[in-house]
C-alpha positions as CSV (number, residue, x, y, z in Angstrom):
1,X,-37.7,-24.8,-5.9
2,X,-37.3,-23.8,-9.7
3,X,-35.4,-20.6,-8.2
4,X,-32.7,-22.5,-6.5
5,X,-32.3,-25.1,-9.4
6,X,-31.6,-22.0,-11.5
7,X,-29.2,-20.4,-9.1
8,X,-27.6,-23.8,-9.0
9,X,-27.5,-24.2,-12.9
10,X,-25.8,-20.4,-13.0
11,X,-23.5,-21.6,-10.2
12,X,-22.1,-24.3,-12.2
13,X,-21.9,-23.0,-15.6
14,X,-19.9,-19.8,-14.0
15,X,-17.2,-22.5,-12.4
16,X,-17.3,-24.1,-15.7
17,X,-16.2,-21.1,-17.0
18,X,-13.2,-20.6,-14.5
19,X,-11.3,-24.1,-16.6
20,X,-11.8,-22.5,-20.1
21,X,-9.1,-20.9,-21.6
22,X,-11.9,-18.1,-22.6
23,X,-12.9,-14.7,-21.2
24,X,-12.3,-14.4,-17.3
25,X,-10.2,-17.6,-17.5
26,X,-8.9,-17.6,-14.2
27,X,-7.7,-21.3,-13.4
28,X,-4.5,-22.3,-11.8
29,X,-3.0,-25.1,-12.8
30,X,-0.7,-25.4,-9.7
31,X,-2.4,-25.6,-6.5
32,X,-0.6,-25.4,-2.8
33,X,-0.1,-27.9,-0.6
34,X,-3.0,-27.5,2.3
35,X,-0.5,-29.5,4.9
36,X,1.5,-27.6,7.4
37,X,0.2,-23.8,6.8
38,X,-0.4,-21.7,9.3
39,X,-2.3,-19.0,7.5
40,X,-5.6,-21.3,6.0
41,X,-6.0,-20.8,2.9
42,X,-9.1,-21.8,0.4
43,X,-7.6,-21.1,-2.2
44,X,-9.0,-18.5,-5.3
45,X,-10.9,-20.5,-7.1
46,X,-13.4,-20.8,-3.8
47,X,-14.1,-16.8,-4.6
48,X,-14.2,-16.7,-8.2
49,X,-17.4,-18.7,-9.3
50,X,-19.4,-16.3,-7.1
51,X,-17.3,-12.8,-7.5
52,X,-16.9,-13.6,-11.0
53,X,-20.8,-12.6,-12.7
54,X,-23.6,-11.9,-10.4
55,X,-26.5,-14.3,-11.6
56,X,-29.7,-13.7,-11.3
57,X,-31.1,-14.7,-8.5
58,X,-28.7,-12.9,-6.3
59,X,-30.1,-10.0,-8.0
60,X,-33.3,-10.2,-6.8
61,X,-32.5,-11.2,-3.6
62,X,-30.2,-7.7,-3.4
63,X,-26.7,-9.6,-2.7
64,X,-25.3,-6.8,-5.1
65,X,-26.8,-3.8,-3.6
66,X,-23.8,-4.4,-1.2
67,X,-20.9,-6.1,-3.2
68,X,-21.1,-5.9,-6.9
69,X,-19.8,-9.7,-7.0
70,X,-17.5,-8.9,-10.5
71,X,-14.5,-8.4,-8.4
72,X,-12.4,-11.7,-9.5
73,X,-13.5,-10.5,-13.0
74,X,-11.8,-7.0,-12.9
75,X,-8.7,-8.3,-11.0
76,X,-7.7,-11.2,-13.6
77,X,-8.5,-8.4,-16.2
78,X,-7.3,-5.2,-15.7
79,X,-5.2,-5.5,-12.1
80,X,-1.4,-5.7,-12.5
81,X,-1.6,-7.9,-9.1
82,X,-3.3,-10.6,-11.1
83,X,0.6,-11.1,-13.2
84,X,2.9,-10.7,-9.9
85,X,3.8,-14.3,-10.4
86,X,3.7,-14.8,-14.1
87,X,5.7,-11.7,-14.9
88,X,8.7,-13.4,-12.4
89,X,8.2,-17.3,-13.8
90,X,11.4,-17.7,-15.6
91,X,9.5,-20.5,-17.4
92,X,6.6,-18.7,-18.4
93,X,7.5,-14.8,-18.2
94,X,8.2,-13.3,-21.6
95,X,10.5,-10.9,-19.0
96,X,14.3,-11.8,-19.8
97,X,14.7,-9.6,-16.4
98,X,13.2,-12.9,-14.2
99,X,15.8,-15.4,-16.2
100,X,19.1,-13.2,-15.6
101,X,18.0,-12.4,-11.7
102,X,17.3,-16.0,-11.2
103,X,20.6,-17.3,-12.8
104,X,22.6,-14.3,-10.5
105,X,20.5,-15.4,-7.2
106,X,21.4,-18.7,-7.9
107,X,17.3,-19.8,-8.4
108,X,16.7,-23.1,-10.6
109,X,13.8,-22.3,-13.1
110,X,12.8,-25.6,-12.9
111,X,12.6,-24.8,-8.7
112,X,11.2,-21.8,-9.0
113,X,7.6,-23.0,-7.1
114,X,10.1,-23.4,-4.0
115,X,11.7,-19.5,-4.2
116,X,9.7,-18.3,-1.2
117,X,12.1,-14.9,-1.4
118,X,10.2,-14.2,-4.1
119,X,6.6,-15.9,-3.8
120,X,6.1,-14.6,0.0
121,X,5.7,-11.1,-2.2
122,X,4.6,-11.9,-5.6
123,X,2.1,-15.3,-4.6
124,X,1.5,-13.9,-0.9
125,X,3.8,-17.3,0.2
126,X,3.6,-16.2,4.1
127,X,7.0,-17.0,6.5
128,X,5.9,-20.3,8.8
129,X,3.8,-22.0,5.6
130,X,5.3,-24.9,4.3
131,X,4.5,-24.4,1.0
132,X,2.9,-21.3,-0.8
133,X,-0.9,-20.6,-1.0
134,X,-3.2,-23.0,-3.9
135,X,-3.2,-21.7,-7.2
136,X,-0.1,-19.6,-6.5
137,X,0.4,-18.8,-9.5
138,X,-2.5,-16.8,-10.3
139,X,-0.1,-14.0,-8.6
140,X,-1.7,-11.6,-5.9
141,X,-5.4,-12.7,-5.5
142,X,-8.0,-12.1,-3.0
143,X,-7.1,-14.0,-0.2
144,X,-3.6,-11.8,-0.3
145,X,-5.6,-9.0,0.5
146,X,-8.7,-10.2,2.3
147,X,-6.6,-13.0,4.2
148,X,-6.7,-16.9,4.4
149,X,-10.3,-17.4,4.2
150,X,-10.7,-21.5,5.4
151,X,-11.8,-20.0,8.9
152,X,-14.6,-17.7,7.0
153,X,-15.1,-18.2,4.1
154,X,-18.8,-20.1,4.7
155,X,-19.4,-18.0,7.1
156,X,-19.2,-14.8,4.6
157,X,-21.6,-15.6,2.3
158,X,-24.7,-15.7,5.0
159,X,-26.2,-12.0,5.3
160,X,-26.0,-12.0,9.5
161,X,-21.9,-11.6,9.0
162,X,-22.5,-8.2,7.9
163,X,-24.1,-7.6,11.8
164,X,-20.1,-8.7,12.8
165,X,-17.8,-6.5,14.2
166,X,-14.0,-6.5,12.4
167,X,-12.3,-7.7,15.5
168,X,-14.9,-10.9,15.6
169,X,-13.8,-11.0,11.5
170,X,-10.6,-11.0,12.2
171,X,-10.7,-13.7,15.2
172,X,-11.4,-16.0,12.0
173,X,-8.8,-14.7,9.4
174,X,-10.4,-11.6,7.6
175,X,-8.7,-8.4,6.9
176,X,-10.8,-5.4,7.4
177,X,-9.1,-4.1,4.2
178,X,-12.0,-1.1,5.0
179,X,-10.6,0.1,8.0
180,X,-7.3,2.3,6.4
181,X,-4.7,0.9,9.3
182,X,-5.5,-2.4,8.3
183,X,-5.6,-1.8,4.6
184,X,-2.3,-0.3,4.5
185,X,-0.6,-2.4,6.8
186,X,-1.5,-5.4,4.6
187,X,-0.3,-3.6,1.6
188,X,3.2,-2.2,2.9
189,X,3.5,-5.9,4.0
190,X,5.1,-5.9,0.4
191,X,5.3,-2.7,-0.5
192,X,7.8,-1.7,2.1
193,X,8.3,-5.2,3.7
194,X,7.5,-7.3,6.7
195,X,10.5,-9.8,8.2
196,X,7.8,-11.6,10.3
197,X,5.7,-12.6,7.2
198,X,9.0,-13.1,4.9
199,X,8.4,-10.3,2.9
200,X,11.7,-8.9,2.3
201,X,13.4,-7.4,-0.8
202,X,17.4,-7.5,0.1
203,X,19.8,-5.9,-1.7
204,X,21.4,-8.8,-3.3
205,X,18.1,-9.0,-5.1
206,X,18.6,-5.4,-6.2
207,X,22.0,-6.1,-7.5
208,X,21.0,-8.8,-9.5
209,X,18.3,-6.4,-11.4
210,X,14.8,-5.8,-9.4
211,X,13.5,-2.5,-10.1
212,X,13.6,0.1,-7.3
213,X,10.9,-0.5,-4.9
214,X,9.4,3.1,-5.4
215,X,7.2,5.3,-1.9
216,X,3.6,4.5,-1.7
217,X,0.9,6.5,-0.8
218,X,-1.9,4.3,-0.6
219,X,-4.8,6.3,-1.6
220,X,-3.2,6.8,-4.8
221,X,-1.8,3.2,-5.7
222,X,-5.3,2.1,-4.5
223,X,-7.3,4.0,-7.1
224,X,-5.1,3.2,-10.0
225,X,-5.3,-1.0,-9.3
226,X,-8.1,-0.4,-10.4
227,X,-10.6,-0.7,-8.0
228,X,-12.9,-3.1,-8.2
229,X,-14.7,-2.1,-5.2
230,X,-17.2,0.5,-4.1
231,X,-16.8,2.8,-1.2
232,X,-19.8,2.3,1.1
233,X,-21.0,5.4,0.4
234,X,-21.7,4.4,-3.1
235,X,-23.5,1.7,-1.9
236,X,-27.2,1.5,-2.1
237,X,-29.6,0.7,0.3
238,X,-28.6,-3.4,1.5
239,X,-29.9,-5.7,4.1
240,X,-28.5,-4.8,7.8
241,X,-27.3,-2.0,6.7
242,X,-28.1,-0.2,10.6
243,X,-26.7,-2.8,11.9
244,X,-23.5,-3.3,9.7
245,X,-22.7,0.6,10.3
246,X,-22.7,0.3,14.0
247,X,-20.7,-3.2,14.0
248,X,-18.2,-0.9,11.7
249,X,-18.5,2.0,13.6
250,X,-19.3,3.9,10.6
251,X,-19.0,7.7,10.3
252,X,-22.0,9.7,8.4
253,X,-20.4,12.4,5.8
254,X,-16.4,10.9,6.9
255,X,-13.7,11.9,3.8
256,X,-12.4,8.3,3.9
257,X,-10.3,9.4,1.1
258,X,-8.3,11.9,3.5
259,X,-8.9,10.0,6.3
260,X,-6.4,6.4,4.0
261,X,-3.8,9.1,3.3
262,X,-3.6,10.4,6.6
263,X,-3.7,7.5,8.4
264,X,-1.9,5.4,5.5
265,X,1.3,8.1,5.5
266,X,1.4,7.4,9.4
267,X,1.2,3.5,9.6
268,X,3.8,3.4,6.4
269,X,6.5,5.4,9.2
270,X,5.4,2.3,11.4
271,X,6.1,-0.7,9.3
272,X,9.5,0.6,8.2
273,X,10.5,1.3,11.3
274,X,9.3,-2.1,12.6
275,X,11.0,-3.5,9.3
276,X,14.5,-2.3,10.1
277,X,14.0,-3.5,14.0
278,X,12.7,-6.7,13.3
279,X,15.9,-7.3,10.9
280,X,18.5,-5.9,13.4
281,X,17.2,-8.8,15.4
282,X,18.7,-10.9,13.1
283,X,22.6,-11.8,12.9
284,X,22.5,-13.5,9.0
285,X,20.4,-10.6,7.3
286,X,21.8,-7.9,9.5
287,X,22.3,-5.0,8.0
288,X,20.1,-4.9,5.5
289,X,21.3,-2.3,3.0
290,X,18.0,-2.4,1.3
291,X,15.8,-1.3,4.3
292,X,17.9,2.1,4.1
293,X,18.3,5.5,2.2
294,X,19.8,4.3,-1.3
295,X,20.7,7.7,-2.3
296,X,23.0,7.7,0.5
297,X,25.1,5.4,-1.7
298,X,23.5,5.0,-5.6
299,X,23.4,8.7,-6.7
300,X,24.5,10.5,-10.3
301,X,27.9,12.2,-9.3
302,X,26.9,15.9,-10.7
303,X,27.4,19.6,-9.4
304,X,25.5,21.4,-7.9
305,X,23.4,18.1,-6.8
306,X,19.9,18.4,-5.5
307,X,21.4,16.1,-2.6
308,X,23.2,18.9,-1.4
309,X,20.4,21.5,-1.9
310,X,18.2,19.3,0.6
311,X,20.6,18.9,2.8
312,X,21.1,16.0,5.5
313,X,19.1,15.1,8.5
314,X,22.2,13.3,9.8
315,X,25.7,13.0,8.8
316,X,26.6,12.7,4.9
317,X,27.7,9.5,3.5
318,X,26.0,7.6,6.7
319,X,22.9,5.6,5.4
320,X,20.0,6.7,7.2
321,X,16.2,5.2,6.8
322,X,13.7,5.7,4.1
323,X,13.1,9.6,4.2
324,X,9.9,9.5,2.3
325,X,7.8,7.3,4.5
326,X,8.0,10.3,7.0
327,X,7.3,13.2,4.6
328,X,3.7,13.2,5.5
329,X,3.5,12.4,9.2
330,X,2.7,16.4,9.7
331,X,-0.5,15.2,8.9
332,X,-0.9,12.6,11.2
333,X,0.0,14.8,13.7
334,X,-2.3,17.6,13.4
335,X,-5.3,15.2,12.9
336,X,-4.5,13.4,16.6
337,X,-4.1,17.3,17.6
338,X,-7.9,17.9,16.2
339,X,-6.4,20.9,15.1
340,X,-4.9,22.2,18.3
341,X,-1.8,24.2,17.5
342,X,-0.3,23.9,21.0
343,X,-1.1,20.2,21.2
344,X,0.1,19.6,17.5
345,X,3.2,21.5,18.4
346,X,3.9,18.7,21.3
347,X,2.9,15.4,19.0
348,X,5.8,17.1,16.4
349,X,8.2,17.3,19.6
350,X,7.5,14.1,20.3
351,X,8.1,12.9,16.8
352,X,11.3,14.4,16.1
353,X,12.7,13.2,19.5
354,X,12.0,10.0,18.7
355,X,13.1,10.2,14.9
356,X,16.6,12.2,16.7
357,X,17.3,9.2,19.0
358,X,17.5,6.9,15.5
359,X,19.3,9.5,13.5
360,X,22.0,9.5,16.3
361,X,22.1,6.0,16.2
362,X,22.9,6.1,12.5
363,X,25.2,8.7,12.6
364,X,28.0,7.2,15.4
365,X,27.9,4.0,13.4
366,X,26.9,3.1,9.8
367,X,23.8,1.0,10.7
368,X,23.8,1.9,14.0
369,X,24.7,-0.4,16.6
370,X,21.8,-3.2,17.2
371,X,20.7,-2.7,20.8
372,X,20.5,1.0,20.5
373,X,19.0,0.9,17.4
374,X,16.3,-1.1,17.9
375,X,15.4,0.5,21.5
376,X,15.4,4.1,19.4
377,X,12.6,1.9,16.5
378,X,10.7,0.8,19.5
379,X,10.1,4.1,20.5
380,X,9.3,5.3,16.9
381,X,6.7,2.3,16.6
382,X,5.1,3.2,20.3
383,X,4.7,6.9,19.6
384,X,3.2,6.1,15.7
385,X,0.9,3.3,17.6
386,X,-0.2,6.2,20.4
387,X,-0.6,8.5,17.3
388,X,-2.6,6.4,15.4
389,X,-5.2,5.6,18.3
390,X,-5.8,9.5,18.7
391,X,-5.9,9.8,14.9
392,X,-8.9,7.0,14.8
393,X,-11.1,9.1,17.8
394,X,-10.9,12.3,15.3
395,X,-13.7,12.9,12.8
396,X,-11.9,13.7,9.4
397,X,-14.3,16.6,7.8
398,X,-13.7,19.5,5.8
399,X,-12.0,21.8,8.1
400,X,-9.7,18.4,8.6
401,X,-8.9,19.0,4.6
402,X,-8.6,23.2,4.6
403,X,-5.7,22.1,7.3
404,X,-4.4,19.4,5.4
405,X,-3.7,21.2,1.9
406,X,-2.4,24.0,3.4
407,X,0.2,22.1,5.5
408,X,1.3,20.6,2.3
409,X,1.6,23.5,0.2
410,X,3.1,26.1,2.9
411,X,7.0,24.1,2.9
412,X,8.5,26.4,5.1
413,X,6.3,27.9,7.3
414,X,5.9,24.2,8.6
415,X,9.6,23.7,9.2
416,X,9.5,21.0,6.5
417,X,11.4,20.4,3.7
418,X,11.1,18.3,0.5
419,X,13.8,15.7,1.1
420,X,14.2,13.2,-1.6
421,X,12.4,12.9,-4.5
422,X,10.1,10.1,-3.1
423,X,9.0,12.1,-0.5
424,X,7.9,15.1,-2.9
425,X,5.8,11.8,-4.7
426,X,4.4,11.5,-1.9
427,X,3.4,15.1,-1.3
428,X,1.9,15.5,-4.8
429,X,0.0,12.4,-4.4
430,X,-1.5,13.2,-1.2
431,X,-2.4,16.7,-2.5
432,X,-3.9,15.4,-5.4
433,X,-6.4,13.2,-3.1
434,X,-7.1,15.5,-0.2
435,X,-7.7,18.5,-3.1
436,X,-9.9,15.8,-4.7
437,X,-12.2,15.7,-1.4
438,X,-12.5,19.7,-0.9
439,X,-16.1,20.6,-1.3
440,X,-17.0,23.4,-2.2
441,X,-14.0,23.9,-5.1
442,X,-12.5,27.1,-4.9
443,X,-12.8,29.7,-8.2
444,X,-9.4,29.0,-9.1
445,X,-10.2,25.1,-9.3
446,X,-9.1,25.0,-13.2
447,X,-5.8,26.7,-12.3
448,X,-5.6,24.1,-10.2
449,X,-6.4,21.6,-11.9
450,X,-3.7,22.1,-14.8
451,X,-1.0,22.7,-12.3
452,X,-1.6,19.2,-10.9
453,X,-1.7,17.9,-14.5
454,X,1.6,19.6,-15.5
455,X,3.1,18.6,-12.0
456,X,1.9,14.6,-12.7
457,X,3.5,14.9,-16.0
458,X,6.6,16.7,-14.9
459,X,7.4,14.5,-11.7
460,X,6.3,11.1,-13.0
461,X,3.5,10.3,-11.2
462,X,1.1,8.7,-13.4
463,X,0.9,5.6,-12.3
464,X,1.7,2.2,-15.1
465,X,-1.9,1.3,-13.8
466,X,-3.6,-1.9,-15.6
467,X,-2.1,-4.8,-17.0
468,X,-1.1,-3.5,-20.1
469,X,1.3,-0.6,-19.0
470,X,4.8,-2.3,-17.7
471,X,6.5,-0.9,-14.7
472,X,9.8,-1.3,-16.9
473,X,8.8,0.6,-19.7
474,X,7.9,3.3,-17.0
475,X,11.3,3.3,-15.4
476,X,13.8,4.8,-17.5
477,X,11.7,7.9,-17.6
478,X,10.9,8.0,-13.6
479,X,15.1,7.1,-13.2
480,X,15.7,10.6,-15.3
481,X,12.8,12.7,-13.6
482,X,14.3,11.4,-10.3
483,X,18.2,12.0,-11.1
484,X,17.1,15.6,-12.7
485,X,15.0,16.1,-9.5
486,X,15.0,20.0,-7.9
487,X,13.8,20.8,-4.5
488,X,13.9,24.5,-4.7
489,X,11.7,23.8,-7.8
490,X,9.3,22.1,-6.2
491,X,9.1,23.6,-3.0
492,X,8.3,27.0,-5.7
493,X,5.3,24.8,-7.4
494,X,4.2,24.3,-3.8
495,X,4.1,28.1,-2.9
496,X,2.2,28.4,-6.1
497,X,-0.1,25.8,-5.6
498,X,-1.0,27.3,-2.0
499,X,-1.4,31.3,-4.0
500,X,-4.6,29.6,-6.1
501,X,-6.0,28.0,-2.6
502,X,-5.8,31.3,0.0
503,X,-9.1,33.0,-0.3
């Protein structure tokens, strides 16, 4: 009995904590309405008092062999997710950016709790919700990620869910932000955008000043939040461990790290496809000049240009989709093949069919015309769904990696180019995190190592991870690596890159 009195005392003085304006202060002071939404919410302050400080007795009983329960703690700290909405309050942000765009979209400050084109991305204020999630504005919090928890949240903290399988998880509300389709899907919900949940960056929003909305690889943006998560192999022994593997259908010595850029670089293809069919659908936002190539139109007007040293996958001047979210479906492809040339060579046919039938599309018309464009995304979102199914029966090991690497280093023997500069982002990045799971390292690993760090400092691709480094301050210097931007180079620094890897 003196044991739970003390838990109980721990409890409270933790939540007591949460309405202080001192360390780990994490209150809201604006809660949603609970009326009228479809996605049940709890709210955050129902995860903080216990994923804020582990107390003791949770200790002993091992709670924190499987979740180190200091989660809230490192997001309202260090996670640049925590100030998604008070970086856009015009009231509160110290951002003259948020004033100007609201005064050009026509927002009332005052109002600005009723935006939902910009809380459905920056307070997780879901389409068919009448009003946005409690504590709002505490930004992007856990239930953003993890989903509306009313339907689980009780049920979470008992031992025996860990015995559940995902799909019985998800029945209830729970993202299985662990299994990398659902992860990345949930994060390109903003990232790239979903029309069914609302989440949709237009290009009026652009025009009146939002920053680019930069490629993703998910691996990457994941590690730099920073994580305040282990991955389960760094977990130590817990209770139902047996049993939560099976339910999870977990893979002894699986490179999840490969495995989320893989299978995150194929599901981004998929949601921007979807993106751009689900909007054609629609006669007021339709088209959407955002959900396309803006190089085709926003480009420095220099000679030679890097534009024309890529080339064109359809015809010049005609907006044509996101290239980068693409660039890395070569790897998608040759993980569903297990490695099977002739079989890989057939997925790639497939593909590019597909991708032609779109391209086409684009070309005969700017934006295509509607019916055939969205039967040609269909087809896209069918073959990356079939893709993605024999992509999850493959085991991702090192041979998996060896294959990887070297279809991202050797440009040309692979028929691929580097398009845009996005899309070589997303080809360093990826290479960065598969090279990070090769075991053993090869004797040229230092060489390596410093090429990746000039590369990262050349191309931009440090991350403004934290709180304290601003994504504007970043920009002007991404803006001039991207508009000085040289394919040839990079597709060189490739070929290089693959010289210190071959035996």
């Amino acid at each position: 009995m003196t044991k739970i009195f003390a838990a109980l005392a721990s409890l409270i003085a933790i939540s007591l904590v949460l309405w202080t304006n001192g360390e780990g202060d994490v209150r809201g002071d604006q809660p949603g309405k609970q009326d009228g939404q479809t996605a049940k919410f709890s709210g955050l302050l129902s995860c903080v008092p216990c994923h804020q400080r582990p107390i003791e007795e949770y200790k002993k009983q091992g709670v924190t062999k499987f979740v180190a329960l200091t989660e809230s703690l490192v997001w309202a700290k260090q996670d640049k997710h925590r100030l998604a909405y008070e970086l856009v309050d015009p009231k509160k942000s110290k951002n003259e950016l948020s004033r100007k765009m609201c005064k050009k979209l026509g927002i009332d400050p005052a109002k600005f709790d009723q935006a939902q084109q910009c809380l459905s991305c920056h307070s997780n204020w879901i389409k068919g919700n009448a009003s946005p999630p409690p504590y709002f504005n505490l930004g992007v919090g856990c239930e953003s990620c993890h989903g509306a928890s009313r339907d689980w949240f009780r049920d979470h903290i008992v031992p025996g869910w860990r015995k559940l399988t995902p799909e019985e998880k998800a029945k209830k509300g729970m993202v299985d932000v662990r299994n990398p389709i659902a992860r990345a899907q949930q994060c390109y919900s903003c990232h790239i955008g979903s029309a069914k949940e609302g989440k949709v960056l237009t290009h009026e929003m652009y025009a009146a000043g939002h920053p680019p909305l930069p490629s993703i690889e998910i691996e990457t943006f994941s590690s730099r939040m920073p994580a305040h998560w282990r991955h389960f192999d760094a977990k130590p022994d817990f209770t139902f461990r047996k049993e939560y593997e099976a339910a999870n259908r977990i893979r002894p010595n699986e490179l999840n790290r490969t495995r989320s850029v893989i299978i995150g670089a194929l599901v981004a293809l998929r949601e921007s496809i979807q993106l751009v069919s689900d909007q054609s659908r629609s006669k007021e936002s339709w088209p959407q000049l955002a959900s396309f190539d803006c190089y085709a139109c926003h480009h420095d007007l220099r000679y030679p240009s890097w534009r024309q040293k890529r080339g064109y996958k359809g015809r010049p001047g005609r907006p044509q989709m996101r290239y980068w979210t693409g660039s890395l479906i070569h790897l998608a492809v040759d993980l569903a093949a297990g490695g099977d040339n002739a079989k890989g060579k057939e997925l790639d046919r497939e593909f590019k069919a597909a991708m032609a039938a779109i391209h086409s599309s684009l070309d005969r018309k700017p934006f295509g015309e509607r019916p055939v464009l969205q039967s040609a995304c269909e087809k896209v979102v069918k073959w990356a769904n079939g893709l993605l199914a024999k992509c999850e029966s493959q085991t991702v090991n090192q041979m998996t990696v060896k294959r990887a690497l070297r279809l991202l280093y050797d440009v040309k023997a692979n028929g691929r180019d580097i398009l845009d500069y996005d899309s070589a982002r997303q080809r360093l990045w990826a290479f960065q995190q598969i090279y990070s799971d090769l075991k053993p390292k090869p004797p040229t690993d230092i060489a390596i190592q410093k090429r990746l760090k000039q590369l990262t400092q050349s191309f931009q691709l440090e991350l403004p991870a934290g709180q304290k480094k601003k994504i504007l301050d970043n920009l002007p210097a991404v803006m001039k690596s991207l508009n000085e931007f040289d394919p040839v180079k990079l597709s060189h620094e490739f070929a290089e890159l693959g010289k210190l890897l071959r035996p």
